[in-house]
GUFI-529223 format. One record per residue (C-alpha): residue number from 1; y, z, x. Coordinates in steps of 0.5 Angstrom, whole numbers, padded with zeros to 4 digits, always signed. Layout:
residues N
   num      yy      zz      xx
   NUM       Y       Z       X
...
//
This chain:
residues 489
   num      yy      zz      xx
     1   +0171   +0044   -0101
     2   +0171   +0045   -0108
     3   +0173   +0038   -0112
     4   +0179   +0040   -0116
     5   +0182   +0044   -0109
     6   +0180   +0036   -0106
     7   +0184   +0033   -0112
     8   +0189   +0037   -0111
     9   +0191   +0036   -0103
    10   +0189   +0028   -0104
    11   +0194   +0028   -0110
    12   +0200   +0031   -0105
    13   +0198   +0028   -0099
    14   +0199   +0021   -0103
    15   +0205   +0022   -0108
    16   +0209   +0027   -0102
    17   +0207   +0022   -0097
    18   +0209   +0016   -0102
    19   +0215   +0019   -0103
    20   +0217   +0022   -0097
    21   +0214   +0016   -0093
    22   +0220   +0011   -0095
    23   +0226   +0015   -0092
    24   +0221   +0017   -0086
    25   +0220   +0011   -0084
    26   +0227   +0009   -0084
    27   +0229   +0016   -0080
    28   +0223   +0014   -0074
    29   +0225   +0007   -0074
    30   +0233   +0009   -0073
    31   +0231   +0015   -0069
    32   +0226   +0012   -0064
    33   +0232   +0006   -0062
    34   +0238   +0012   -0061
    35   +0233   +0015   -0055
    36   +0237   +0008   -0052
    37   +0244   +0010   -0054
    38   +0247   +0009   -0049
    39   +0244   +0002   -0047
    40   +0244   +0000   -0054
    41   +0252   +0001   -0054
    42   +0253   -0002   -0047
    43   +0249   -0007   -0050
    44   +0254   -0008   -0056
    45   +0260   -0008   -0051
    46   +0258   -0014   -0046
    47   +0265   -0015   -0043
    48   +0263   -0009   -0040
    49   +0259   -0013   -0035
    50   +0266   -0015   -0031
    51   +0266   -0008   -0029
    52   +0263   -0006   -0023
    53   +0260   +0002   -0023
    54   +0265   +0006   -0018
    55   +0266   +0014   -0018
    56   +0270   +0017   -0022
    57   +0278   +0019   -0020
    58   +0283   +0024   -0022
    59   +0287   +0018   -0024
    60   +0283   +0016   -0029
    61   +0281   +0023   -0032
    62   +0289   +0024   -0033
    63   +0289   +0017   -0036
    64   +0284   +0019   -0041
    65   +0287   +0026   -0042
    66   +0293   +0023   -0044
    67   +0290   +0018   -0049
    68   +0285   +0024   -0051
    69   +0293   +0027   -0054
    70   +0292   +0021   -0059
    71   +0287   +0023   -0063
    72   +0287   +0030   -0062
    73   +0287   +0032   -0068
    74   +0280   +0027   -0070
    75   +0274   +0031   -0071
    76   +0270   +0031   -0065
    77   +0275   +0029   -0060
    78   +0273   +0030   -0053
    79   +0272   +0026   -0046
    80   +0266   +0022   -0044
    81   +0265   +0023   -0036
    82   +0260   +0017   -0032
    83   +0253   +0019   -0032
    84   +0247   +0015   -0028
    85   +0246   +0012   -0036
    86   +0252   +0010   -0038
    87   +0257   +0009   -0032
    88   +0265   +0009   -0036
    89   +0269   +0013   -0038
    90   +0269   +0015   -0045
    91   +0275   +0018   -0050
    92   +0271   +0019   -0056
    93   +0272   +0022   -0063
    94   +0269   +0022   -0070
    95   +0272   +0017   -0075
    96   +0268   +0017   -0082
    97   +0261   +0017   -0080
    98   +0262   +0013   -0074
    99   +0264   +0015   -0067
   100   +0269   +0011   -0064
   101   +0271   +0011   -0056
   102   +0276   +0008   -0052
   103   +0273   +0007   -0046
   104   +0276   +0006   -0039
   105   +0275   +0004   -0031
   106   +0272   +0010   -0028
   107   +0276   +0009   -0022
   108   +0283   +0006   -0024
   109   +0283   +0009   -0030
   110   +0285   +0003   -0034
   111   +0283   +0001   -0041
   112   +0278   -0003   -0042
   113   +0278   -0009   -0047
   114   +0271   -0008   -0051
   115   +0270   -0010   -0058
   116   +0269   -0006   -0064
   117   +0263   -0005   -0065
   118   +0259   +0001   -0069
   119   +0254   +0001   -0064
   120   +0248   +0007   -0064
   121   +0253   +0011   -0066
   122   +0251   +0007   -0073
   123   +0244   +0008   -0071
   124   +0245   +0015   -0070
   125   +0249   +0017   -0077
   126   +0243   +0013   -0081
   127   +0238   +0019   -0076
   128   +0241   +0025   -0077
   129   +0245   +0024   -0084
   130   +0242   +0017   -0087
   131   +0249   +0015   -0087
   132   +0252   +0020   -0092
   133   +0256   +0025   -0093
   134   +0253   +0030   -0088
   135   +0252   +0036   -0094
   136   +0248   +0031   -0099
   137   +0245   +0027   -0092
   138   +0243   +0033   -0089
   139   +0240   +0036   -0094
   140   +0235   +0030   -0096
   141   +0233   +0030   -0090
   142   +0230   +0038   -0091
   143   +0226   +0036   -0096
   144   +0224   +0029   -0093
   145   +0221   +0033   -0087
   146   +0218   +0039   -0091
   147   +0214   +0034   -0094
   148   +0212   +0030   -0087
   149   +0209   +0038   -0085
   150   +0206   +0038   -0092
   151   +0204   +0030   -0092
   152   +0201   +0032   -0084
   153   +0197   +0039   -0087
   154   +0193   +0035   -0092
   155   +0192   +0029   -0088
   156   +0189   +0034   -0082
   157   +0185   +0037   -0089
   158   +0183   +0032   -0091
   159   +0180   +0027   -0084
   160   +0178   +0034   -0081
   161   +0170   +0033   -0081
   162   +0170   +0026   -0080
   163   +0176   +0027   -0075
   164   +0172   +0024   -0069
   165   +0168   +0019   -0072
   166   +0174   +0016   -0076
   167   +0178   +0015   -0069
   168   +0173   +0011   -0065
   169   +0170   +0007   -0071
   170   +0175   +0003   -0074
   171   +0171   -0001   -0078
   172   +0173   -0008   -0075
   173   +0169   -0012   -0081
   174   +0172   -0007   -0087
   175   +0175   -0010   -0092
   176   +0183   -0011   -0091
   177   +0184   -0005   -0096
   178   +0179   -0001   -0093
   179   +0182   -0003   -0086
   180   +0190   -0001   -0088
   181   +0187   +0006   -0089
   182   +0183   +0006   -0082
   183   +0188   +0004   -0079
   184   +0193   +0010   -0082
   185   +0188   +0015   -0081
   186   +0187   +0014   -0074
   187   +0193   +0012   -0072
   188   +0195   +0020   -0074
   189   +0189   +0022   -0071
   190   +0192   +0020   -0064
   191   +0199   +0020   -0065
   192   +0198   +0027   -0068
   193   +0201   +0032   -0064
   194   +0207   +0027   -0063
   195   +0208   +0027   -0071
   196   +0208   +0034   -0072
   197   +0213   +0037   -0066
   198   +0217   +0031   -0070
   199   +0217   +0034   -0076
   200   +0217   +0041   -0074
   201   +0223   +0040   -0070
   202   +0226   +0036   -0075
   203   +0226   +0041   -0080
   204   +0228   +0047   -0075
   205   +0234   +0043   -0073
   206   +0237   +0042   -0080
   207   +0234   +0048   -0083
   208   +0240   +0053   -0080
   209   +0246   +0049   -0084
   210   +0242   +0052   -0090
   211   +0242   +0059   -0089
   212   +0247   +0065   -0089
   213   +0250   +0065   -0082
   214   +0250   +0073   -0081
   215   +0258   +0072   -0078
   216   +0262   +0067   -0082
   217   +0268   +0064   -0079
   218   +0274   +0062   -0082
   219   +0275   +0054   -0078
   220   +0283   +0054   -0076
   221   +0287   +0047   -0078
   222   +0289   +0045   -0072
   223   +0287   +0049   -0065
   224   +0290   +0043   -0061
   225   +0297   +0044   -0063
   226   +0300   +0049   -0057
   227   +0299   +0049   -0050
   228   +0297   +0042   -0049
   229   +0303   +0041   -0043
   230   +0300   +0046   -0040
   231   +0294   +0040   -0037
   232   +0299   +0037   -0033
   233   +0299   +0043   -0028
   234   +0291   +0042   -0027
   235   +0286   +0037   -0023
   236   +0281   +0036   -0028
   237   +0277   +0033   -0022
   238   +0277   +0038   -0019
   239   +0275   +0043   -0025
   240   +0269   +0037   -0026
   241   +0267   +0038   -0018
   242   +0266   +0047   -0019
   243   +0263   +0045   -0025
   244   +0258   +0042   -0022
   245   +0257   +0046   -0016
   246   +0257   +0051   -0021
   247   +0250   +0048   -0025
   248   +0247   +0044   -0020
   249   +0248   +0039   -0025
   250   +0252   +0034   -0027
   251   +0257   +0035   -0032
   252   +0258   +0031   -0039
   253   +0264   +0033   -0043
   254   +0271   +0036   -0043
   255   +0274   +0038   -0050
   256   +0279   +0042   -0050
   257   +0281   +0050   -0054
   258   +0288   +0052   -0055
   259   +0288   +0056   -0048
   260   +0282   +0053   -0044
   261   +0279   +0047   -0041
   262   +0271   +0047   -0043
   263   +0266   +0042   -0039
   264   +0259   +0042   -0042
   265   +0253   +0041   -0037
   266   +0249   +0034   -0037
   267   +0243   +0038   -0036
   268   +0238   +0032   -0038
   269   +0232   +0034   -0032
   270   +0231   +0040   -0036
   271   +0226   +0040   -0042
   272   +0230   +0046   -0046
   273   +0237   +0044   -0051
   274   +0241   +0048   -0049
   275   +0248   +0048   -0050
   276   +0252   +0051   -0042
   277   +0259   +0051   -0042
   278   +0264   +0054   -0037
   279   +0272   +0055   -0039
   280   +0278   +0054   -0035
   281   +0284   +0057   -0036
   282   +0289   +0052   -0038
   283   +0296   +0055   -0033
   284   +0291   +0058   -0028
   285   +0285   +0053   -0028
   286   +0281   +0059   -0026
   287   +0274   +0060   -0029
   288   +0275   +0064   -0035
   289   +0269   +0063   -0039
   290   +0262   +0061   -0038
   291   +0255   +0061   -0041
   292   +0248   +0063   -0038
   293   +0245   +0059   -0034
   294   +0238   +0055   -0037
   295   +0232   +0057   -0035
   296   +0227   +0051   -0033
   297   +0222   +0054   -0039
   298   +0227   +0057   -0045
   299   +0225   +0058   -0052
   300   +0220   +0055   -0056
   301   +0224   +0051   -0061
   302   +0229   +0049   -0055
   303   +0223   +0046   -0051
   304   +0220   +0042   -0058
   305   +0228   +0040   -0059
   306   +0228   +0038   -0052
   307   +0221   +0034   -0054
   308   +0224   +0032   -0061
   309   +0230   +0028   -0056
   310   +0227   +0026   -0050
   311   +0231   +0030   -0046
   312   +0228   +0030   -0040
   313   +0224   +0025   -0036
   314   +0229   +0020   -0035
   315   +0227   +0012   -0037
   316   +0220   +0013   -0038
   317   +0219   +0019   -0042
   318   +0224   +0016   -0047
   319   +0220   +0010   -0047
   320   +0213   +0014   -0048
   321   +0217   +0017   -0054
   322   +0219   +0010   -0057
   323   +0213   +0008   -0058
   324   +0210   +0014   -0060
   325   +0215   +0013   -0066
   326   +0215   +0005   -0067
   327   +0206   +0007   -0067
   328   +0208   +0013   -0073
   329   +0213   +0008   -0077
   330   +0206   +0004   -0076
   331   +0202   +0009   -0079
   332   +0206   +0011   -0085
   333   +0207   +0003   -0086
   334   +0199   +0002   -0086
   335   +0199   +0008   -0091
   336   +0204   +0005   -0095
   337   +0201   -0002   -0095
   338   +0194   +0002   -0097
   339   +0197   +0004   -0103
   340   +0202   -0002   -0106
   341   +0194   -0005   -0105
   342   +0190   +0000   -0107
   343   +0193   -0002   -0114
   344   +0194   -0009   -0114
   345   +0188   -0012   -0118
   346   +0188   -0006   -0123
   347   +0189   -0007   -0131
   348   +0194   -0003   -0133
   349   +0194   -0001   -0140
   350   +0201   +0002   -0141
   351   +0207   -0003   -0139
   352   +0212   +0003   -0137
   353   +0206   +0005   -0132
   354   +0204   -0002   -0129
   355   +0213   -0003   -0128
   356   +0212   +0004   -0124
   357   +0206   +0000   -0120
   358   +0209   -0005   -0118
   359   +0216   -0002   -0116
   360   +0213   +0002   -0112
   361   +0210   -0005   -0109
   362   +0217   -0007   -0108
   363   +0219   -0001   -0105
   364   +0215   -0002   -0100
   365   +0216   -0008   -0097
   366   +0224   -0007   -0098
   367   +0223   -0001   -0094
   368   +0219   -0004   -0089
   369   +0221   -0010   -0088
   370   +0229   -0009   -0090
   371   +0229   -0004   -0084
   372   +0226   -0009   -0078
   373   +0230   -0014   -0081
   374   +0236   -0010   -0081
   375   +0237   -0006   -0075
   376   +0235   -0013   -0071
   377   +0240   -0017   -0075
   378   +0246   -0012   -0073
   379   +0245   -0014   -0066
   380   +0245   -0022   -0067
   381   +0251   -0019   -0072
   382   +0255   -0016   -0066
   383   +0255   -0022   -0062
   384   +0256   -0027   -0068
   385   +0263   -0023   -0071
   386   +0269   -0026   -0067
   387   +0272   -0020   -0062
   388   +0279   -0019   -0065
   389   +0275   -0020   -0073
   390   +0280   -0014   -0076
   391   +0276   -0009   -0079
   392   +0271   -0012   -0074
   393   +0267   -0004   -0075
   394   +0267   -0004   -0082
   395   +0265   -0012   -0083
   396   +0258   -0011   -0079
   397   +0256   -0004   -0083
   398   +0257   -0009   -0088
   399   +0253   -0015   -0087
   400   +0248   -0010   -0084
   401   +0247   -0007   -0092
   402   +0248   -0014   -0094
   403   +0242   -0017   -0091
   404   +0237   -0011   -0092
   405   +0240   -0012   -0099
   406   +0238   -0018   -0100
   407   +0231   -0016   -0097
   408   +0230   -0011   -0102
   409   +0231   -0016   -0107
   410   +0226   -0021   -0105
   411   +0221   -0015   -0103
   412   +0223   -0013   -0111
   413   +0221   -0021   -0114
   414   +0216   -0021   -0110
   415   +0212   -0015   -0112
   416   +0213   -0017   -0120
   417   +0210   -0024   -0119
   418   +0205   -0022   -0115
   419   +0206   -0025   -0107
   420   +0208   -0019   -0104
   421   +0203   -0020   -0099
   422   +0206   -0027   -0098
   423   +0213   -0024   -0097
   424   +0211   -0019   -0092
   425   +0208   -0025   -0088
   426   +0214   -0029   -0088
   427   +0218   -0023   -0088
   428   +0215   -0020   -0081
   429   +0214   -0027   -0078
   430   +0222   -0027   -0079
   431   +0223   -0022   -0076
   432   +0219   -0024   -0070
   433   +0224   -0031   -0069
   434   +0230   -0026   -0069
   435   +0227   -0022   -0064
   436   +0224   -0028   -0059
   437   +0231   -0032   -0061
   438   +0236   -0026   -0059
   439   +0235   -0026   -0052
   440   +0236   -0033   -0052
   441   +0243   -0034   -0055
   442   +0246   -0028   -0052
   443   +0243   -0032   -0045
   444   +0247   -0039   -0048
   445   +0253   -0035   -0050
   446   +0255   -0030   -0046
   447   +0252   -0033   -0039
   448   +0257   -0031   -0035
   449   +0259   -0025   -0037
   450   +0251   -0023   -0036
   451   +0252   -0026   -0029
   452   +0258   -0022   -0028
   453   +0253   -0017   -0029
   454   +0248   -0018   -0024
   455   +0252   -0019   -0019
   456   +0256   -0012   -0021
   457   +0248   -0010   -0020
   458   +0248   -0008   -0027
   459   +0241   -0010   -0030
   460   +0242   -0007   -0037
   461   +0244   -0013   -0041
   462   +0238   -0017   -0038
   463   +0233   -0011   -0039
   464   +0235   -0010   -0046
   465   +0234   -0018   -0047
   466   +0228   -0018   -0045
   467   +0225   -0011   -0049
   468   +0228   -0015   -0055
   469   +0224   -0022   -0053
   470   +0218   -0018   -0052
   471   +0218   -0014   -0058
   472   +0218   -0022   -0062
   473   +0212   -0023   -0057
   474   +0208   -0017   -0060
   475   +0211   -0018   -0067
   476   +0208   -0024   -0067
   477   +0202   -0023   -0065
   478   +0201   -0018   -0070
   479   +0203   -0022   -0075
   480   +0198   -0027   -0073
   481   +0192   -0022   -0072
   482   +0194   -0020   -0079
   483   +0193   -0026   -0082
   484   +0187   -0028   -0079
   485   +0183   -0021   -0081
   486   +0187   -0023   -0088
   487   +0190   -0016   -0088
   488   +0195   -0019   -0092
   489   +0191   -0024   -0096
//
């Protein structure tokens, strides 16, 4: 290859992958917990272990039906039915960039008292949108994954001769900076295909928001405000079993039309996203409406956004998934470090350049650092703030950006007084102490409401302790093999 060429590719893989890397680690971290939502929800909700699973009742849809009026007019309004993952029922709407649920016994139909927590949806929100406004978010995100598909073209381009010898020789003797790159390149070398269909479909999901729709329509002010007392003529348990005779599925939601009753497909065993609906008439309940049943293997972007979201598969799927990302964020965490390293000991000769250096450094470490640190802390936040703490939401988003602040801070000072090494060391043994103590506290605090659980046979709260003390456990073991090799002398 010619060398200029060369020049030019490795110039755009380390300034894009440099640039792109600080938001793509946030976006895989935040996207690789959100394949457990749904856990981590019930998780953040622990007085939901007093309530036994039991199947779903006319009465309780009618209660959430009528509590469903109240937040008609909220965006993203629409009622929750049970699922084999999340046994409750849910009233949910959007408020700000939080989804707020009211959630109820799926067989009384009575509400269940659970705390105000942000739960995954704040996760989510920080995936999809960076926890921004949708149209800013949203657009920094196309540019983030344009640059993850050019940062993986270049890598491929630059690691394509030596791509088999790369992958079985680490080096285990290499010098800690020379290592910290064989790490970065073999890990995109295995997780390759992963990373790619991640960033494709990332960019194939948000890239729609941006182009001319071919039929624009006007969005009407308030669709719910007539024919809502027409319901009461219907069994809406009913319209949810034809539904499911009708897809050989489970059902997932109900939201509701000026003249219709819409209830979506839960169809998580196929791999293909699509969107199947059927509508009932609000007077009749006769089927009025309905989509095209899913073929097992759809369109080709269906099946990678399928893939992108772990649609099917069930636990072990989603768990692959999880660490195919928690291995990427190692990836762009081990590029990263290579090149905060990679200039540590140059002399500069220009102050502005050396300042540059060194707050790339401190960006680094607070991007790394800081989002471990802060995604860990909003669970020990969730179990510490009192259960009826006004604005008790609000104050958990806030501590959350607090802490990763004061991360970024100390990550910042440690950059310009040349430890950075030693504040990722103190940083990440941190991190691994809220891991392992976690799921200890939670077993001294809430002991009964986890015995309750057990004895509802519901295990989610012990299984999530446990994945969070043996993510401690690998953490500190990592952190201790890096410090043994002198990775981060």
């Amino acid at each position: 290859m010619h060398q200029k060429t060369l020049f030019l590719i490795k110039s755009i893989h380390r300034w894009i992958g440099l640039a792109g890397g600080w938001f793509l680690f946030i976006i895989i971290i935040s996207g690789s917990l959100t394949l457990f939502d749904s856990e981590i929800n019930q998780w953040m909700r622990p007085e939901l272990a007093r309530v036994k699973p039991a199947p779903l009742s006319s009465k309780a849809l009618d209660n959430a039906y009528k509590i469903w009026t109240y937040s008609q007019n909220m965006p993203k309004n629409l009622i929750k039915l049970p699922s084999s993952r999340d046994p409750y029922l849910y009233v949910s709407y959007l408020k700000g960039n939080i989804k707020r649920n009211i959630v109820l016994d799926p067989h009384e139909g009575n509400i269940i008292p659970v705390r105000n927590t942000a739960g995954a949806s704040f996760i989510v929100s920080i995936h999809k949108k960076l926890y921004m406004n949708p149209r800013y978010g949203q657009f920094i995100l196309l540019i983030v994954a344009f640059f993850f598909i050019l940062s993986i073209i270049t890598g491929v381009i630059l690691h394509y001769k030596p791509f088999i010898k790369m992958l079985f020789n680490l080096q285990v003797k290499a010098a800690p900076l020379r290592q910290q790159l064989n790490y970065h390149t073999s890990i995109g070398i295995i997780f390759l295909p992963f990373l790619f269909i991640i960033a494709l479909s990332g960019f194939l999901f948000i890239i729609p928001h941006y182009l001319p729709s071919p039929h624009p329509q006007s969005k009407p002010e308030n669709i719910y405000k007539d024919n809502l007392n027409t319901l009461s003529k219907q069994n809406l348990l009913n319209l949810v079993n034809e539904t499911e005779r009708y897809f050989n599925n489970p059902a997932g939601f109900i939201f509701f039309t000026p003249k219709e009753i819409k209830i979506s497909e839960a169809n998580n065993s196929h791999l293909t996203s699509f969107k199947n609906l059927v509508g009932f008439d609000k007077t009749s309940g006769k089927l009025t409406s309905h989509s095209s049943l899913s073929p097992m293997f759809g369109y080709p972007e269906k099946v990678i956004f399928g893939i992108h979201m772990a649609r099917a598969g069930g636990a072990i799927f989603r768990t692959i998934n999880f660490i195919l990302g928690l291995g990427s964020a190692f990836c762009i965490a081990f590029g990263l470090l290579y090149y905060s390293n990679r200039h540590k000991n140059k002399l500069f000769t220009n102050k502005i350049t050396y300042i540059g250096y060194k707050t790339i450094e401190g960006i680094n470490t607070s991007v790394i650092m800081g989002t471990l640190i802060g995604f860990i802390s909003l669970l020990w936040i969730n179990r510490f703030i009192p259960f009826d703490f006004p604005n008790r939401i609000h104050n958990e988003i806030f501590l959350f950006f607090t802490i990763c602040l004061l991360v970024c801070i100390y990550g910042f000072l440690s950059a310009y007084f040349n430890y950075t090494n030693h504040a990722l060391k103190k940083l990440m043994t941190i991190f691994s102490y809220l891991c392992l103590l976690l799921p200890i506290v939670d077993l001294l605090f809430n002991n009964i409401l986890i015995k309750a659980s057990l004895l509802n046979g519901n295990f989610l709260f012990i299984k999530m302790d446990g994945t969070v003390f043996i993510l401690g456990i690998v953490s500190l073991l990592f952190c201790s093999y890096l410090n043994k090799k002198s990775y981060l002398s």
